[in-house]
Backbone atoms as SQL, in Angstrom:
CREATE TABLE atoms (id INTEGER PRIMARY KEY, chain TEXT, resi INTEGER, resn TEXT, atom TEXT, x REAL, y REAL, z REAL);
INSERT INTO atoms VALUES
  (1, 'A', 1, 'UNK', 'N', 0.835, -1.175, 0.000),
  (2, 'A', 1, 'UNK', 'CA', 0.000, 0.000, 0.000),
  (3, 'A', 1, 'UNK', 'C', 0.885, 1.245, 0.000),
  (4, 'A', 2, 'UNK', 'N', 0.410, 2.017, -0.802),
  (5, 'A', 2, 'UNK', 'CA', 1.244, 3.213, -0.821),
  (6, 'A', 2, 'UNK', 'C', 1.003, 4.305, 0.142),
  (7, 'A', 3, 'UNK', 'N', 2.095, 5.311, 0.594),
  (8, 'A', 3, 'UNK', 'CA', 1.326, 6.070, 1.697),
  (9, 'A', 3, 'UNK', 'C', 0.793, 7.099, 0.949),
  (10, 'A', 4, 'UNK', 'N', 0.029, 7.991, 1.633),
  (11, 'A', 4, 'UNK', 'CA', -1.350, 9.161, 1.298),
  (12, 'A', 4, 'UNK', 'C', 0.118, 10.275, 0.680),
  (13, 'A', 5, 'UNK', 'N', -0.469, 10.954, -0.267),
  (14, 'A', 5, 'UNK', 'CA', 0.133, 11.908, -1.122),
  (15, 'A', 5, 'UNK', 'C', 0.283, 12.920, -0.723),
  (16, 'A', 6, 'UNK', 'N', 0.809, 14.148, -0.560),
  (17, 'A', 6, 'UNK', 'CA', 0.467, 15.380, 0.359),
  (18, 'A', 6, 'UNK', 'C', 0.177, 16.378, -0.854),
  (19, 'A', 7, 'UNK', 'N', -0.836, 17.192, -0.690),
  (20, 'A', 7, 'UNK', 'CA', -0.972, 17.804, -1.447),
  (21, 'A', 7, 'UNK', 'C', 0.160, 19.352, -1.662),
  (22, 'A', 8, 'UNK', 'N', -0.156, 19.566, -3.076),
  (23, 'A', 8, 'UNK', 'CA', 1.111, 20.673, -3.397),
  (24, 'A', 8, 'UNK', 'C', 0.452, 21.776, -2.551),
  (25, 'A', 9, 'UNK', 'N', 1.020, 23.086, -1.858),
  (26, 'A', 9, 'UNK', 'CA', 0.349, 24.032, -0.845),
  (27, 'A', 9, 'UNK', 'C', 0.489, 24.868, -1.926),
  (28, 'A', 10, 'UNK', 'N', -0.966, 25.817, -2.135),
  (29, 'A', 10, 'UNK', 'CA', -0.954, 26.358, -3.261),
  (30, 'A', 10, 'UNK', 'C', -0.673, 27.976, -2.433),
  (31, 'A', 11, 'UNK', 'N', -0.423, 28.678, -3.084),
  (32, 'A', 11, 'UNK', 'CA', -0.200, 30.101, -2.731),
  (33, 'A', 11, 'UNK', 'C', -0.989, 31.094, -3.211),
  (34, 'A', 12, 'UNK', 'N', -2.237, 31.946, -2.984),
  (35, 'A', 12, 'UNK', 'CA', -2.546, 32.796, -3.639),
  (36, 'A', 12, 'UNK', 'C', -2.356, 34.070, -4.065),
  (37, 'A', 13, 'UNK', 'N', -2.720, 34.768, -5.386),
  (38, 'A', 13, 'UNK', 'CA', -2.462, 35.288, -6.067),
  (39, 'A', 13, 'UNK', 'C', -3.106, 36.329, -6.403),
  (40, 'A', 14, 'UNK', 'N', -2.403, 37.877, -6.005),
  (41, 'A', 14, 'UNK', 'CA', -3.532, 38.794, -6.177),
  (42, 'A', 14, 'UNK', 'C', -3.341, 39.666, -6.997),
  (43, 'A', 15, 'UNK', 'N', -4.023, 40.239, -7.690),
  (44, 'A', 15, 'UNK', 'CA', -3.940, 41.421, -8.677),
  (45, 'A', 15, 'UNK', 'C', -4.060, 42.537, -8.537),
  (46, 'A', 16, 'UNK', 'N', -3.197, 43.785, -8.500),
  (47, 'A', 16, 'UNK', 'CA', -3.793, 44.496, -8.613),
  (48, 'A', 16, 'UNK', 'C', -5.221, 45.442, -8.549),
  (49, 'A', 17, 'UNK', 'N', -5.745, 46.389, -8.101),
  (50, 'A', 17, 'UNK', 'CA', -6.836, 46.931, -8.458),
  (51, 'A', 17, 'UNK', 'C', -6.750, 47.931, -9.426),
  (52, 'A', 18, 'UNK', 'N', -7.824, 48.516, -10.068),
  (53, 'A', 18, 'UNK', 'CA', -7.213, 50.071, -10.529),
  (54, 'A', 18, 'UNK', 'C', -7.577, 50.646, -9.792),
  (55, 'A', 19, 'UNK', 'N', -6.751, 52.248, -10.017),
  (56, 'A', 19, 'UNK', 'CA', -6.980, 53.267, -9.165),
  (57, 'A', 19, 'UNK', 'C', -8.136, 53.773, -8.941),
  (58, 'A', 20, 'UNK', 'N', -8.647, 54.089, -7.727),
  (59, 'A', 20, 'UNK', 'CA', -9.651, 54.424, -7.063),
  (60, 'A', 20, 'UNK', 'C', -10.196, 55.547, -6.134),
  (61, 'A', 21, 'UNK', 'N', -11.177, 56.417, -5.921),
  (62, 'A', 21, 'UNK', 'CA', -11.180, 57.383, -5.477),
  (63, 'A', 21, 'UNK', 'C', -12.121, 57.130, -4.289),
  (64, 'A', 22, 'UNK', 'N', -12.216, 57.230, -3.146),
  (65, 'A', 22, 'UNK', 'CA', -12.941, 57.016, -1.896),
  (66, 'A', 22, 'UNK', 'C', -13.757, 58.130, -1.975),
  (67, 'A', 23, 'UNK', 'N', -14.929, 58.168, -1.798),
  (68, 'A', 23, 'UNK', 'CA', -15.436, 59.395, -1.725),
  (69, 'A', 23, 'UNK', 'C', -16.574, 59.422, -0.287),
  (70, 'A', 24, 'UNK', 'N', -15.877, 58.299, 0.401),
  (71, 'A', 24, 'UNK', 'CA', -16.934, 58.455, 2.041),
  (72, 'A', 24, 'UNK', 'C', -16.018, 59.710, 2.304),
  (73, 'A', 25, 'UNK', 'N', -14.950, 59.512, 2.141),
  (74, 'A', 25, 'UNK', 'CA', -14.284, 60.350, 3.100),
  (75, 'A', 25, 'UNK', 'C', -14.115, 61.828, 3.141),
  (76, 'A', 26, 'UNK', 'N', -14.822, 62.184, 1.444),
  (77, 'A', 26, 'UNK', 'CA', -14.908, 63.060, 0.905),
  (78, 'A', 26, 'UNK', 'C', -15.277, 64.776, 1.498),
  (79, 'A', 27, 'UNK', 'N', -15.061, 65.459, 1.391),
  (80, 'A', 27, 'UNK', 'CA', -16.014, 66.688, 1.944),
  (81, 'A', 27, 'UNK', 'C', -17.807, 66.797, 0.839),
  (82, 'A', 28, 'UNK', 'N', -19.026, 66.668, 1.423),
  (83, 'A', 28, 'UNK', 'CA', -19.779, 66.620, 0.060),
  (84, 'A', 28, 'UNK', 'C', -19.674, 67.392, -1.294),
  (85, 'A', 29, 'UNK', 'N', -18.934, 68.365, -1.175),
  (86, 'A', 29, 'UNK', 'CA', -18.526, 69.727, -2.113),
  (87, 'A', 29, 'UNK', 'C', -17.385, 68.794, -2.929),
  (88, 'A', 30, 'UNK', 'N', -16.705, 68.223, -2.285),
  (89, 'A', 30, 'UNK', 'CA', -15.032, 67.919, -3.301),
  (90, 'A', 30, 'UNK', 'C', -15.981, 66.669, -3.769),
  (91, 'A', 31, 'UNK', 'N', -16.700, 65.473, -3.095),
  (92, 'A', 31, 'UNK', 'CA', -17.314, 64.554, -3.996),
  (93, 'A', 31, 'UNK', 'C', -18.468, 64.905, -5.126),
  (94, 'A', 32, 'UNK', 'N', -19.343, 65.527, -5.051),
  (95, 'A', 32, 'UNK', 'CA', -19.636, 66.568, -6.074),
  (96, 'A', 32, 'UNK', 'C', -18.774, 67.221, -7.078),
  (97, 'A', 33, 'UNK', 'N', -17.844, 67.022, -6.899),
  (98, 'A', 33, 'UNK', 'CA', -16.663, 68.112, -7.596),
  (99, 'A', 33, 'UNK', 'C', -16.077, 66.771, -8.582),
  (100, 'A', 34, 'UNK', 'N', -15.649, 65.884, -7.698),
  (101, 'A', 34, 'UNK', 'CA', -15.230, 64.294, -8.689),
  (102, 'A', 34, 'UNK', 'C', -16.009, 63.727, -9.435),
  (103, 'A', 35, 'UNK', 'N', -17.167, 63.852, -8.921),
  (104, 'A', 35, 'UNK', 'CA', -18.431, 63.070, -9.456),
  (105, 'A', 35, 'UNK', 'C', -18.750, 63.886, -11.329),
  (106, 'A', 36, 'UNK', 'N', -18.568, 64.837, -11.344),
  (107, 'A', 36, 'UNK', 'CA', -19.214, 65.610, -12.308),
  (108, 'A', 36, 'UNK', 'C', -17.848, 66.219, -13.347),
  (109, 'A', 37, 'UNK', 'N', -16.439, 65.417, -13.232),
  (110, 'A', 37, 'UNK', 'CA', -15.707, 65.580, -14.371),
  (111, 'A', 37, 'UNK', 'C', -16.039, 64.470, -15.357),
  (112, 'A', 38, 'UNK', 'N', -16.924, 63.121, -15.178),
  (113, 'A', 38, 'UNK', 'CA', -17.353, 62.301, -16.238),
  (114, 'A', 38, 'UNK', 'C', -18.919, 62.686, -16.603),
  (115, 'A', 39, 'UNK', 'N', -18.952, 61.945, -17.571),
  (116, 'A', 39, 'UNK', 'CA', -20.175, 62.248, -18.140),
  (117, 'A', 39, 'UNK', 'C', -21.112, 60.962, -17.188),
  (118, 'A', 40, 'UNK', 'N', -22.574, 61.300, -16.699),
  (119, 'A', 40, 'UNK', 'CA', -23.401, 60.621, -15.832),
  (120, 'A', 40, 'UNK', 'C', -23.942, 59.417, -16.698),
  (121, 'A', 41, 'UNK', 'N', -23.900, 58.347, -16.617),
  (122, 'A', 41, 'UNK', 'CA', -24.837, 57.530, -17.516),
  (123, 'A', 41, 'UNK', 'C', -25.313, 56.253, -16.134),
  (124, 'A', 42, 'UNK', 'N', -26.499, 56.727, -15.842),
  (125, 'A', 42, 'UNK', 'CA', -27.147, 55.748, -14.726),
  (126, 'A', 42, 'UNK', 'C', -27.628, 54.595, -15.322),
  (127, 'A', 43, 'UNK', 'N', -27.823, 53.634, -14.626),
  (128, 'A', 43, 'UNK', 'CA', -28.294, 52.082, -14.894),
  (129, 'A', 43, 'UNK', 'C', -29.314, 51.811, -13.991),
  (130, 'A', 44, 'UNK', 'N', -30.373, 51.694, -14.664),
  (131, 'A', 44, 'UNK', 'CA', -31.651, 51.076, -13.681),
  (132, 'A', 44, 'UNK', 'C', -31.324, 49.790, -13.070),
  (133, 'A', 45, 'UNK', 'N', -32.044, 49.832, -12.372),
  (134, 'A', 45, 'UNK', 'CA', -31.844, 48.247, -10.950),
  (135, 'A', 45, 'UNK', 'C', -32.965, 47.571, -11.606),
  (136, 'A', 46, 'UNK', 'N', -32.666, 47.023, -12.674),
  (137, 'A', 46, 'UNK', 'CA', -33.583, 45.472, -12.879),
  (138, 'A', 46, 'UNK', 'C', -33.158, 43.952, -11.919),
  (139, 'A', 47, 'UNK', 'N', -32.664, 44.217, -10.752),
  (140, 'A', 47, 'UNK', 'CA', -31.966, 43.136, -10.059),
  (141, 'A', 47, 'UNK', 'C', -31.087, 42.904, -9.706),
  (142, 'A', 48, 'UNK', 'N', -29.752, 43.570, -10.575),
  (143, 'A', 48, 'UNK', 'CA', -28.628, 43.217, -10.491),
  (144, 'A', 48, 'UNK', 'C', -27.917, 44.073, -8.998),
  (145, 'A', 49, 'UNK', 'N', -28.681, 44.301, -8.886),
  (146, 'A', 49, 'UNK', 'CA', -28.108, 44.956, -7.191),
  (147, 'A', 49, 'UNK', 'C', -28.858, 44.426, -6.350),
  (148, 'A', 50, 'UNK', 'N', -28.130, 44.117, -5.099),
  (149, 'A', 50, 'UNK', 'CA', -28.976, 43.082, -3.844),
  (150, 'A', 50, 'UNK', 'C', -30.393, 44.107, -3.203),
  (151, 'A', 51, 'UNK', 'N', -30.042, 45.538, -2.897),
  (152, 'A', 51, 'UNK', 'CA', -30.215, 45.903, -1.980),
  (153, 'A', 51, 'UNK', 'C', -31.986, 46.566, -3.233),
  (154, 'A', 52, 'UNK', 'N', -32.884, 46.789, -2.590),
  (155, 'A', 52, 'UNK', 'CA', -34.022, 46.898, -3.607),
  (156, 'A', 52, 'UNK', 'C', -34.204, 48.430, -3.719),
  (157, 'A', 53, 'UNK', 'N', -33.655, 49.118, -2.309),
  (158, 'A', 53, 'UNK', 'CA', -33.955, 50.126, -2.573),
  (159, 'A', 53, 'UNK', 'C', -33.034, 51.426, -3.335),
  (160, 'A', 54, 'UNK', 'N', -32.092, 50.602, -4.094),
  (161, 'A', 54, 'UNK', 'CA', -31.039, 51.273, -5.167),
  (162, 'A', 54, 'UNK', 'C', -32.030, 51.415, -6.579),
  (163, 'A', 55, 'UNK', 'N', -32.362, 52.320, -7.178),
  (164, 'A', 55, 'UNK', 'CA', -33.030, 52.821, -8.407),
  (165, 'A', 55, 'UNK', 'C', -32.558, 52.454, -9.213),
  (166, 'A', 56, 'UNK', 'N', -31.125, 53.302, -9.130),
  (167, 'A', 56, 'UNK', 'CA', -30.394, 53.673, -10.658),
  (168, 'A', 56, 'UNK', 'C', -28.516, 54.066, -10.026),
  (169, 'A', 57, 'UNK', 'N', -27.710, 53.691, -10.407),
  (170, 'A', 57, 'UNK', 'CA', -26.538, 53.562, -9.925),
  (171, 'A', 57, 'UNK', 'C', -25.664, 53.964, -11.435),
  (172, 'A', 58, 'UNK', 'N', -24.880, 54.775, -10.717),
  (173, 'A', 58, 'UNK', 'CA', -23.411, 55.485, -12.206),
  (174, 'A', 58, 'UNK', 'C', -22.216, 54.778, -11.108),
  (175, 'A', 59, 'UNK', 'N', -21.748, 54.352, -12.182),
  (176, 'A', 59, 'UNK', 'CA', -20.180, 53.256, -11.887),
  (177, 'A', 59, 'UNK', 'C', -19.491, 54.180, -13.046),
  (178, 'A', 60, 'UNK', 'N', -18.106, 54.970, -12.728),
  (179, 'A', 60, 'UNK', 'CA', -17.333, 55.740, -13.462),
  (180, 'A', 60, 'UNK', 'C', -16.230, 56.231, -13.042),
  (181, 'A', 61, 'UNK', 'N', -14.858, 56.769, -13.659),
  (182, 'A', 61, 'UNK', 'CA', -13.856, 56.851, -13.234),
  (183, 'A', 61, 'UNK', 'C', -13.644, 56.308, -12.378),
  (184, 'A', 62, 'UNK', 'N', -13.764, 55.475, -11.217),
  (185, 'A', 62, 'UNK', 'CA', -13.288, 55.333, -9.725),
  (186, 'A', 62, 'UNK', 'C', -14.515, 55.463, -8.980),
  (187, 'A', 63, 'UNK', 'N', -15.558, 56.523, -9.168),
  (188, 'A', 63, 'UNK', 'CA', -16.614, 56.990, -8.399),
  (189, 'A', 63, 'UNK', 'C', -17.955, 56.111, -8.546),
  (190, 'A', 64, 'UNK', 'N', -18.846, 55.034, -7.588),
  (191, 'A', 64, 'UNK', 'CA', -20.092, 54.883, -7.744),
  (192, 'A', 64, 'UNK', 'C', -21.089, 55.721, -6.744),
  (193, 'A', 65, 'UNK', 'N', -21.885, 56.049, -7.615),
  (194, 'A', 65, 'UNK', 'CA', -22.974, 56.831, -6.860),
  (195, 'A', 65, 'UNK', 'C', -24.399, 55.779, -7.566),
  (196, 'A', 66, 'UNK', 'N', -25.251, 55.628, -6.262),
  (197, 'A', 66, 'UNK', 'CA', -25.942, 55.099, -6.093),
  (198, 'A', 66, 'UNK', 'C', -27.710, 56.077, -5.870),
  (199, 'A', 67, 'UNK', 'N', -28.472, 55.935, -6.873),
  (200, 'A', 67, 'UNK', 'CA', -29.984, 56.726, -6.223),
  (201, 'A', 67, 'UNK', 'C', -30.596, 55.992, -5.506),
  (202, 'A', 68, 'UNK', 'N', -31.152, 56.264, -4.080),
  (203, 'A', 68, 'UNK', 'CA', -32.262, 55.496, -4.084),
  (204, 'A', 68, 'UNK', 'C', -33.603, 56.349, -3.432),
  (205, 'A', 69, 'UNK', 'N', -34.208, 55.855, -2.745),
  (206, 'A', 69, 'UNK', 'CA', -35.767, 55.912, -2.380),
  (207, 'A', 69, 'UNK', 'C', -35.145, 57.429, -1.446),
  (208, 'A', 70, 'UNK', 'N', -34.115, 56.974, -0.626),
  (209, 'A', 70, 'UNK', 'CA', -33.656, 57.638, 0.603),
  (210, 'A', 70, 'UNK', 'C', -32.780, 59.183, 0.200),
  (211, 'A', 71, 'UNK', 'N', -32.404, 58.898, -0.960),
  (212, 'A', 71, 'UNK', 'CA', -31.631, 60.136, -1.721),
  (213, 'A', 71, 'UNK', 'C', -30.370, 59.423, -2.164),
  (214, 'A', 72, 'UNK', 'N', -29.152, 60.097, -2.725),
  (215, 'A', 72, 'UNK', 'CA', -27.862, 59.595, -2.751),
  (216, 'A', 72, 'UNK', 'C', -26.872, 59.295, -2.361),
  (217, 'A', 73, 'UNK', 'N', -26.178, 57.971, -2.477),
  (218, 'A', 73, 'UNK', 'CA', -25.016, 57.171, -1.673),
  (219, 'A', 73, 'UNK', 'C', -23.821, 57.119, -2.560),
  (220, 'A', 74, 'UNK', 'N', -22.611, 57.709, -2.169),
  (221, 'A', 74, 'UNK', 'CA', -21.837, 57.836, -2.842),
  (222, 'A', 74, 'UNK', 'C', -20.571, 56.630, -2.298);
């Protein structure tokens, strides 16, 4: 009988992100200020977001801003 094999210990492997702009931390004036050097193109919530009460969400440069019922989440 042969003895038990040990498995190879795998190491994981991370990539990179791209660059990114935080905007909790923002003053609301300077995130307003980031938000509005791209052009706005919102996406309705047919599902693809967990949370129900997200409308319409812009994913751009670095910045997501989120509409919902409650007002905006940046």
């Amino acid at each position: 009988m042969r003895p038990a094999r040990r498995a190879a210990r795998q190491v994981p492997r991370f990539d990179p992100l791209e660059p990114r702009l935080l905007l909790e931390g923002a003053a609301q004036g300077q995130a307003l200020e980031l938000f509005s050097v791209s052009p706005a193109l919102f996406v309705e919530n047919q599902g693809q977001w967990a949370d129900p009460s997200v409308r319409y969400v812009h994913s751009g440069n670095g910045a997501n801003v989120a509409m919902t019922d409650a007002g905006v989440l940046f």
